[in-house]
C-alpha positions in Angstrom: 77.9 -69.1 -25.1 77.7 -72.3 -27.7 75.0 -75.2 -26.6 75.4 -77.7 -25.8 72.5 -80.1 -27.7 74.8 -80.0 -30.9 74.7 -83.2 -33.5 77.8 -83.4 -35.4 77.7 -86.0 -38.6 81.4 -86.3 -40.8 84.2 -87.1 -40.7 85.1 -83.1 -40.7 83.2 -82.6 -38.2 84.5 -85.1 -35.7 88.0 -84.0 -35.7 86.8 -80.9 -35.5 85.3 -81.9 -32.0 88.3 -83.9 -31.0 90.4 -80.7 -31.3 87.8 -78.5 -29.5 88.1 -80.9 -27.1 92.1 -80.5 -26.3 91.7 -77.0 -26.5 88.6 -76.2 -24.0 90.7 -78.3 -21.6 93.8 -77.0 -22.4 92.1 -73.1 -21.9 89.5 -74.3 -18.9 91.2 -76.6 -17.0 94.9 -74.9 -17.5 96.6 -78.2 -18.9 100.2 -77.2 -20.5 100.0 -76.9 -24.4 103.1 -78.1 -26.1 102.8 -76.3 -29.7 104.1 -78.7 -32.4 106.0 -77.8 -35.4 104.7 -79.4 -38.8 106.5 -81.3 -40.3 108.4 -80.8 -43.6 106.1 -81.0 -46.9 108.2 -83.9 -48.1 106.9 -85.5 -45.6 103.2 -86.5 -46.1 101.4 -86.0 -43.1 99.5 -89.3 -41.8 95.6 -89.4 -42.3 93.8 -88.9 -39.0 91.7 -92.1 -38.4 88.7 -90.8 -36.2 86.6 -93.5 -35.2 82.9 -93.3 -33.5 84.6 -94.8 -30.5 87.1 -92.0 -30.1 84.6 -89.7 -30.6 82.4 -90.5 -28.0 85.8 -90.6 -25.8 86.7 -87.1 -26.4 83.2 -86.1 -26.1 82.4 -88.1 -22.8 85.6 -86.5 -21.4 84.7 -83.0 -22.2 81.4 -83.0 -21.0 83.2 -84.3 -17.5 85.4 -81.6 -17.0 83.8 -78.9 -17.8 83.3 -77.1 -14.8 79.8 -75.4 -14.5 80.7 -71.7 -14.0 83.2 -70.3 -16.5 86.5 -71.8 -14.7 85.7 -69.7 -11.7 88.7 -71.3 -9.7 91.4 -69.9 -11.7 90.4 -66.9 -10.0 89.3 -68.3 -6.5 91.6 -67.0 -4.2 90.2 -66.7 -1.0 87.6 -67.9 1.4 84.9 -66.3 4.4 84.8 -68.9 7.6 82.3 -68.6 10.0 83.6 -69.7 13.3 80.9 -71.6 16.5 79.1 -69.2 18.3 80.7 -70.6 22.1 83.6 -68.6 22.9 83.2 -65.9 20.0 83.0 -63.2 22.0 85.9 -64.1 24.0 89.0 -62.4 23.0 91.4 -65.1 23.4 88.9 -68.0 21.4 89.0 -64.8 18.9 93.2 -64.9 18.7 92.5 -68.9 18.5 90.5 -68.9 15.9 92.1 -66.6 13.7 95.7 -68.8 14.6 93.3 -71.6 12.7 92.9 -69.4 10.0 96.0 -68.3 9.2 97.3 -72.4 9.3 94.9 -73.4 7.3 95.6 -70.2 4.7 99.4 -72.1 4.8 98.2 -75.4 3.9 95.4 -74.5 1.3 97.4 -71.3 -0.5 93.6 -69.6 -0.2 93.1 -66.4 1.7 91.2 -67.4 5.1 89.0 -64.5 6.6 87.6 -65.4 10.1 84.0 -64.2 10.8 82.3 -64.5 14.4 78.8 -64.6 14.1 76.4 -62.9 16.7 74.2 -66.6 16.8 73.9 -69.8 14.9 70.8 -68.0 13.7 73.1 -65.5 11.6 75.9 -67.7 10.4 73.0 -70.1 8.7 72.1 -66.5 7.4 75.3 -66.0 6.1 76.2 -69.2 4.5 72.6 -69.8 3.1 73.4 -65.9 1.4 76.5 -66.5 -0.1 78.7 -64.2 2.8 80.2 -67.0 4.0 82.2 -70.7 2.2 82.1 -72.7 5.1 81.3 -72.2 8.9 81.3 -74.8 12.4 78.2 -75.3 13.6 76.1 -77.1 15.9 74.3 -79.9 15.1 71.0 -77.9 14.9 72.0 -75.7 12.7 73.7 -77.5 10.3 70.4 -79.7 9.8 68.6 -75.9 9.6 71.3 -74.8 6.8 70.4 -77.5 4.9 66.5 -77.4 5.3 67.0 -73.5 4.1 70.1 -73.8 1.2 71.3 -77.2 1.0 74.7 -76.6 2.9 76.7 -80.1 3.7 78.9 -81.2 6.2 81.9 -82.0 5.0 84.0 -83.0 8.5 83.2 -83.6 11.8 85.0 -82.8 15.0 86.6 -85.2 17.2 86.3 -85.7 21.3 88.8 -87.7 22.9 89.3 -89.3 19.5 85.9 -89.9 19.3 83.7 -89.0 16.3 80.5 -89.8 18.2 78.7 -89.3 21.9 76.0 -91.7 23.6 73.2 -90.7 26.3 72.3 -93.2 29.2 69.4 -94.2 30.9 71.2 -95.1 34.6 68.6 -97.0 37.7 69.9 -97.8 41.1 71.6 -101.4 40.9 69.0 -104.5 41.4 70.5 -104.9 45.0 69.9 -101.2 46.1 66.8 -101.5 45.2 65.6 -104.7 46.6 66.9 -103.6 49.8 64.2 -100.7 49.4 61.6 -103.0 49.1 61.3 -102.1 45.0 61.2 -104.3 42.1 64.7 -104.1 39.9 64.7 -102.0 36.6 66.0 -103.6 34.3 64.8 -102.3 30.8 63.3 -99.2 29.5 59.7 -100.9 30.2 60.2 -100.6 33.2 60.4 -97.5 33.5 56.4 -96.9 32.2 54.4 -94.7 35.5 58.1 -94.1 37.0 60.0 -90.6 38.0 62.4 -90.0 35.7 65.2 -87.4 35.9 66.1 -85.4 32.9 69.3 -82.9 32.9 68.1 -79.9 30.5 65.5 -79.5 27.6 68.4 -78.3 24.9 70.2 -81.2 25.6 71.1 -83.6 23.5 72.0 -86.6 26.2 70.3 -85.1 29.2 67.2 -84.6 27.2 66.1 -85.3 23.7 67.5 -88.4 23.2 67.1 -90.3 26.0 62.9 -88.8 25.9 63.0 -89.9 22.3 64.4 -93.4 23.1 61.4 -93.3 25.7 58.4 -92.3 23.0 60.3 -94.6 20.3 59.7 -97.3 23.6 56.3 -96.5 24.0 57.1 -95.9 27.9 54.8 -92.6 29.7 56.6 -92.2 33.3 54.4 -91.0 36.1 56.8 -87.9 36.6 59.7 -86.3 34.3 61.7 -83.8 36.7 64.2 -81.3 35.3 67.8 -81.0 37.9 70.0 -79.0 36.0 72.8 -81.2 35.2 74.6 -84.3 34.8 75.5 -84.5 38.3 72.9 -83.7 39.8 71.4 -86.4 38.0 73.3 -89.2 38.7 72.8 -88.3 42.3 69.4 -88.2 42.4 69.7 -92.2 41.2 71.9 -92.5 43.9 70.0 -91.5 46.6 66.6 -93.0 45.1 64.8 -89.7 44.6 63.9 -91.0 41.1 63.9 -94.1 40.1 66.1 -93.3 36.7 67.7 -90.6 35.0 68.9 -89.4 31.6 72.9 -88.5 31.5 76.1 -88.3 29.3 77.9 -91.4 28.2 82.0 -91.9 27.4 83.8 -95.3 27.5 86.4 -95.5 29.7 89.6 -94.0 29.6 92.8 -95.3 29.1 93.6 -96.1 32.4 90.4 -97.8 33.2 88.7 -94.5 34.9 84.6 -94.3 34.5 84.2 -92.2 31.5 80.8 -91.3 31.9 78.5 -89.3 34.3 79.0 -91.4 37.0 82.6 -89.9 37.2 81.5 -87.0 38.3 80.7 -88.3 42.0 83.7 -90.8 42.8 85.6 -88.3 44.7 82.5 -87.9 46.9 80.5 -91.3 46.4 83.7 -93.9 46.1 80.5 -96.6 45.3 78.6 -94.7 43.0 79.9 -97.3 39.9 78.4 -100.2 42.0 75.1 -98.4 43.4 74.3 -96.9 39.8 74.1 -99.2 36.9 73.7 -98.1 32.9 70.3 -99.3 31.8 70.5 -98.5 28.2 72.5 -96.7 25.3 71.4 -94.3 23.0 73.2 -95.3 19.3 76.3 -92.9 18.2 75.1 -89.2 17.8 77.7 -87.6 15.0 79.7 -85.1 17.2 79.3 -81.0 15.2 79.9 -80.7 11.4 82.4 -77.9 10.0 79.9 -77.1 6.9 80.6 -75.7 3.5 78.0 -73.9 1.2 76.1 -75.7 -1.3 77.5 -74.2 -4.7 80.7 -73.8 -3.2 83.4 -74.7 -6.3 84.6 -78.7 -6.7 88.0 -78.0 -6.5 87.6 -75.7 -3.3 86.1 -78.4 -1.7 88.9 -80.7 -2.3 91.3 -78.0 -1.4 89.8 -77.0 1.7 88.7 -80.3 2.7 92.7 -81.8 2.4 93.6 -78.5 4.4 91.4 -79.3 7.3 92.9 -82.7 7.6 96.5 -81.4 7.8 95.8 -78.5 9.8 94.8 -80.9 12.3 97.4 -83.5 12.2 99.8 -81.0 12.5 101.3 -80.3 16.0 100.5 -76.5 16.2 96.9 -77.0 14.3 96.0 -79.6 17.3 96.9 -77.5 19.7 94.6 -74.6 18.4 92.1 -76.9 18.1 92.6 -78.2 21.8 92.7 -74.9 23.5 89.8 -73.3 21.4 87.2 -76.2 21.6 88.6 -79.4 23.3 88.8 -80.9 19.8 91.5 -84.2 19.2 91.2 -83.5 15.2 88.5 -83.8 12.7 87.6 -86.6 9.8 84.7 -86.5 6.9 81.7 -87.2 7.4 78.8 -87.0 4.9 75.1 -85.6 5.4 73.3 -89.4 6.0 75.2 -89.7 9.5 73.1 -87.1 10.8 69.9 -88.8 10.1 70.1 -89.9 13.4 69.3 -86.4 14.7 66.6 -86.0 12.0 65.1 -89.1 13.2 64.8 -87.7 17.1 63.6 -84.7 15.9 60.3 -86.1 14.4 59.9 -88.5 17.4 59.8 -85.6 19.3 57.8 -83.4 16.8 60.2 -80.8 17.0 62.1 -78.9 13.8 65.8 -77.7 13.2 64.2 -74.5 13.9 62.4 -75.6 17.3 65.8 -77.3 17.9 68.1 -74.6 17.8 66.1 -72.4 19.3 66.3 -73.9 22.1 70.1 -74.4 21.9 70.4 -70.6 21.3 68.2 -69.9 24.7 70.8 -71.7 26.4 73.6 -69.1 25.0 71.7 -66.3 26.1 
């Protein structure tokens, strides 16, 4: 293979250049070539007027396109997709997935192979390898993928239309607790040499968040009690067994309804909204990456990446995605939006490794 730390110096050489130029790209980059015929010697050809500008042109243009394998795409044709650990062993997640697939194999023109991986553990394995072009993951183990290979999200997934999710901190309203004889909480401060309720250690919103948002606070509550869910957690507010609690957030829905955890008790608690108030707010958490391996092609990224996006707007592509994971669709999302996650991590002196560890106990 020719260098590329060449000097040229003529005016020989330079149109020599120019037409290297047109023909790498013409060969690389499979541009038409339209052969001209010369013409005849009565005519006297015009005299090529190269200048250093044009030069620089063709040369700045070359050096752009050329891809840095030897045009690898032209013989691209399919891809390996590793598909979330939840449901994988579930034959009818497995028919899903594969529907996905084949859609997205319809809107790309690339050959799709669907993988299910044993643990988020193997498909970083994979994609850090080479075995695998893209995969979903979780949050934990995209940030792992790229500690280990450099892997990127390229899209997220949508909830309800939502790109993002929120913890709370929830107290018993001011009045329920005066009437107890306790002073009202009414910041996170408050909360220092309290009993606080936590959902779940692998949780993002029962859990590390909301403890992060704690540390970040300064705050050290007397007693940090684990109940096993959101539910159970918004009760224990409720009936002032703790004196706050960690759940999930959502804005309401469309036709007004309480979105978040305190939903889960209005059939049985018709005042729970007014007996349990939000406290506090985490900042958007990015909702899971779909992730694609560093050194995967240019072009493949911009071919799967515009596949995705259709897949999803179209009608049968959102239903797959509904049925399989509850998705509404996905957008793009770059690497920096998950800084966030980075940034509880160290608050919490925990790894991508110590993270989804503890998300894998949680599938065991």
């Amino acid at each position: 293979m020719m260098g590329c730390n060449l000097k040229f110096s003529g005016k020989k050489l330079r149109v020599l250049l120019l037409w290297l130029g047109v023909l790498f790209l013409a060969g690389c980059l499979s541009l038409p070539v339209r052969y001209v015929v010369p013409p005849p010697r009565s005519q006297p050809l015009a005299r090529p007027v190269i200048t250093q500008e044009v030069t620089r042109e063709v040369t700045r243009v070359v050096v752009v396109a050329a891809p840095t394998r030897n045009c690898p795409t032209r013989t691209r044709r399919s891809v390996v997709m590793n598909m979330a650990v939840e449901r994988g062993k579930d034959p009818r997640a497995q028919e899903l997935a594969r529907g996905l697939g084949a859609l997205l194999q319809e809107k790309t023109g690339l050959e799709v192979q669907v993988v299910f991986p044993s643990s988020y553990e193997s498909s970083v394995e994979r994609l850090c390898a080479g075995q695998a072009d893209m995969a979903w993951l979780a949050t934990p183990a995209y940030l792992l993928a790229a500690e280990r290979c450099g892997a990127r999200s390229f899209l997220r997934v949508l909830r309800n239309d939502s790109p993002s999710y929120r913890t709370q901190w929830i107290a018993q309203s001011d009045a329920a607790r005066v009437a107890r004889g306790l002073e009202p909480i009414r910041s996170l401060q408050d909360l220092e040499g309290k009993v606080v309720a936590f959902t779940d250690l692998a949780s993002p919103t029962g859990y590390l968040f909301p403890r992060a948002m704690l540390a970040e606070a300064g705050v050290r509550p007397m007693e940090e009690v684990l109940v096993g869910g959101d539910m159970q957690a918004v009760l224990a507010v409720y009936r002032g067994e703790v004196d706050a609690a960690a759940t999930f957030w959502a804005p309401p829905g469309a036709d007004g309804r309480i979105g978040d955890a305190r939903g889960l008790l209005l059939a049985s608690y018709a005042d729970v909204v007014g007996q349990v108030k939000i406290l506090r707010l985490s900042e958007p958490i990015p909702n899971d990456p779909i992730v694609w391996r560093n050194d995967l092609e240019p072009d493949v990224r911009a071919i799967l990446g515009a596949g995705w996006i259709e897949v999803a707007r179209s009608p049968e592509g959102l239903a797959l995605l509904r049925e399989l994971y509850g998705l509404s669709g996905v957008m793009p999302v770059g690497d920096a939006e998950y800084d966030v996650v980075r940034e509880m991590a160290r608050v919490m002196g925990l790894s991508a490794q110590d993270l989804l560890a503890r998300l894998e106990a949680t599938h065991k």
